[in-house]
Residue, then its C-alpha position, 0 to 999 in steps of 0.5 A: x498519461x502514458x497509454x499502457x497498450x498491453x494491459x488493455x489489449x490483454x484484458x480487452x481479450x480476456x473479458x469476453x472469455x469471462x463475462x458472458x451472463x456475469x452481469x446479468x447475474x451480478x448485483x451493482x451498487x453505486x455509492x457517490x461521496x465528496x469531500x470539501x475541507x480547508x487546511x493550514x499550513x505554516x510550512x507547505x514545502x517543509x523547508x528548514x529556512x523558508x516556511x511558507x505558510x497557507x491556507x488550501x481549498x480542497x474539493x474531493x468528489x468521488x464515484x464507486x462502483x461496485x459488482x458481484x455475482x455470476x463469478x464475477x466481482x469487481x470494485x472501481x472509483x474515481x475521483x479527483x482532488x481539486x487544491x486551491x492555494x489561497x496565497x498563491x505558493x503555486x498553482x492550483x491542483x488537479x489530482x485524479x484518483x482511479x482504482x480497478x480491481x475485479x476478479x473472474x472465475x469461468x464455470x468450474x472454478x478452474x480458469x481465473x482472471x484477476x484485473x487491477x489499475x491504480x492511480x495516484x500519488x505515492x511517496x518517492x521514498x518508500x522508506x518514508x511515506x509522507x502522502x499523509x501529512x504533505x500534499x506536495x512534498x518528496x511524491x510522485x503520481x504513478x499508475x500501476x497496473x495489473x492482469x493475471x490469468x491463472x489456472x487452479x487444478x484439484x489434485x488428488x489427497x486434498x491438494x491444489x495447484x494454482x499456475x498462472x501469468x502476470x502482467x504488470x506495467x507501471x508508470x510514473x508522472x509528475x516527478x521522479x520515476x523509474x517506468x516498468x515492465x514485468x512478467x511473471x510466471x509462478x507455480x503455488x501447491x498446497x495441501x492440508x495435512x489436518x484441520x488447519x494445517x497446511x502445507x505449502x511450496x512456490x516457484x516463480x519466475x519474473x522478468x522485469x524490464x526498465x529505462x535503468x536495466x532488466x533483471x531476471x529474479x527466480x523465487x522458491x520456497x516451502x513452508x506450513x501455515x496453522x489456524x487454530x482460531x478465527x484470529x490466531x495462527x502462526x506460518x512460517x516460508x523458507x527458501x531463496x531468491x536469485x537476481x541476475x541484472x543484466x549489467x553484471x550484477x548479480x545476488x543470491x538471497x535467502x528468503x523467509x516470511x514467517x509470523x504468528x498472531x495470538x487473540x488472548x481475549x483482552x488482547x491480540x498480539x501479532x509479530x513476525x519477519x518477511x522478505x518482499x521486494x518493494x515497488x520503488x519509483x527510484x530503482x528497478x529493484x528494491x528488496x525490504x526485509x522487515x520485523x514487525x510486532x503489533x499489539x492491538x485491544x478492543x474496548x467497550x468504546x474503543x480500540x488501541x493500537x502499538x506498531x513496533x518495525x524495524x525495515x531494511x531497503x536495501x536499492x539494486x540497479x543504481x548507479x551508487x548502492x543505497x541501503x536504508x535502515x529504518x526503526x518505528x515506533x507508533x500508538x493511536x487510539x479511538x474513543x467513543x465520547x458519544x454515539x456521534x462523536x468521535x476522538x482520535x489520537x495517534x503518536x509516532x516516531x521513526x529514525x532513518x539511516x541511509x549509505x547515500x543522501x542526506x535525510x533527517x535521522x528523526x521524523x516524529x508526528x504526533x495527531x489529534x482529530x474528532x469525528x461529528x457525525x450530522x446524520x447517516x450520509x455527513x461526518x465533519x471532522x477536524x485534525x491537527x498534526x505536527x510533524x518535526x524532521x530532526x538532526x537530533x532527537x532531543x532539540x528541532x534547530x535546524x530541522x523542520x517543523x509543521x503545523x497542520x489543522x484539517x477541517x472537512x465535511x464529508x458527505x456519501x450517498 
């Protein structure tokens, strides 16, 4: 892998000023797992012309370790995915998984330090996330770390002010990938004006260099946030962004990030619209704009769920601009057959557009699996999928087509 220098330096730095007495204090707690499963596939490299059926072995050990006390907390795994392609459709795989997140607070609860490190294996196409239902298609592994010190200062009438620095660097293997660097200055008040009303302004300022170009983006907004119950609320944040590339590009945004969230007692409905740049392995700079609506409801044996989206990946710093429109519609469900025994079904359907490439308009996948539970440390389950990529909604010639079956034990401490 490629070293990250700095992210460690800073952190290696950082720790001493933080965990002096905070393991003595905290409680550890170790949890190993692994997963063995074996898949089949009637179209591993979902190809319109060619399907290549096979049969996959895999071997998914995991280790956790997780640490909390003396203000000090932290979760950290890994583990690795070993494939084994019984038809030979290409070479065995190793997949290594690794995850850092851990926080620090010095006594007084005013200088803070957060810590975070990923790596695994994301789609290329952020628009469409296809790591669950393909292990080798359209992905690419990347390692995304983060360190963020920051300072939180108690002002007088009930306000706070968080200023702080972040550090993120993020790397991409075994595919396609636009490497970064990014440092991030910011500036959060906040205030509650009653119980549950809160008020709120944010400046910040980011530098983000990459082997594409380096932009500099200014962020600033305002807004006010109501909690009236545990499940119920509403926020709304309004401001503007402004984006400088140093080719010569240049944008000026307005920004927003408002919802609302409404627990009706047999049903609890969330909506709402946001603005947020999105880490994309294709570009420098990637601004999603999305409108979302959820409706989710808790029964004696079960829940329920409807996703409606509609996303916008409009693509800064390429050489050719690319923006993608995607609409998503998805309802699963979970149903009890018995304390043991599990039923899931889930059904979806997302249409893509885009001004550059050549993707399926249509992309439907429909599930059906069932969780056994052996005893209080194994589960076996099995799941079937199909997974269609269509020109037209109503006909699959000359698209793609998969069948999937998954069966797997898996066994934690």
């Amino acid at each position: 892998m490629k070293p990250s220098p700095l992210t460690t330096l800073l952190a290696a730095a950082a720790l001493p000023l933080f965990a002096q007495g905070a393991a003595c204090a905290a409680e550890f707690r170790f949890t190993p797992s692994i997963v063995i499963g074996e898949e089949y596939n009637d179209n591993l490299f979902q190809s319109s012309t060619r399907p290549v059926t096979e049969y996959v072995t895999r071997v998914q050990p995991n280790l956790a370790l997780n640490a909390k006390g003396g203000g000090f907390n932290a979760d950290l795994s890994y583990g690795f995915d070993y494939r084994y392609f019984a038809k030979n459709s290409r070479a065995d795989q190793f997949d290594h998984r690794a995850a850092l997140v851990a926080g620090f607070g010095a006594p007084g609860d005013f200088l803070h330090l957060d810590l975070s490190d990923t790596y695994s294996r994301v789609s290329a196409n952020v628009a469409r996330d296809v790591t669950s239902e393909s292990l080798v298609v359209n992905q690419t592994l990347q390692n995304s770390a983060l360190v963020s010190p920051y300072l939180t200062w108690r002002l007088p009438g009930a306000s706070t002010l968080t200023t702080g620095y972040r550090y993120r660097d993020v790397r991409y293997w075994s595919g396609s990938g636009v490497d970064k660097t990014e440092h991030d200055g910011y500036a959060l008040w906040s205030r509650e004006l009653t119980a549950g009303l809160v008020l709120k302004a944010s400046y910040s300022y980011a530098r983000i260099a990459s082997e594409l170009d380096t932009l500099t983006r200014h962020e600033a907004y305002a807004g006010l946030r109501y909690d009236w119950s545990a499940a119920s609320f509403v926020y709304g944040n309004l401001g503007y962004d402004w984006q400088r590339i140093d080719n010569g590009r240049n944008r000026n945004d307005p920004f927003w990030d408002a919802g609302v969230s409404r627990d009706f007692g047999f049903l609890t409905a969330t909506a709402g619209t946001r603005v947020q740049y999105t880490e994309d392995p294709q570009t420098i700079s990637t601004r999603n704009v999305n409108h979302y609506l959820t409706l989710s409801r808790v029964f004696s044996r079960g829940t329920a769920s409807f996703n409606a989206s509609y996303g916008k990946y409009d693509k800064d710093g390429v050489a050719v601009r690319d923006v993608q429109h995607k609409v998503l519609l998805a309802l699963n469900g979970r149903y009890e057959l018995r304390p043991d025994l599990g039923l899931n079904l889930g059904v979806s359907g997302d249409r893509l557009s885009r001004t550059v490439g050549s993707d399926f308009p249509y992309h439907l996948n429909a599930g059906a699996g069932v969780d056994y539970t052996l005893g209080s440390h194994a589960v076996l389950g099995a799941n079937y999928s199909y997974i269609s990529y269509r020109s037209d909604l109503g006909s699959s010639r000359g698209g793609i087509d998969v069948n999937r079956v998954i069966v797997e034990l898996r066994l934690s401490r």
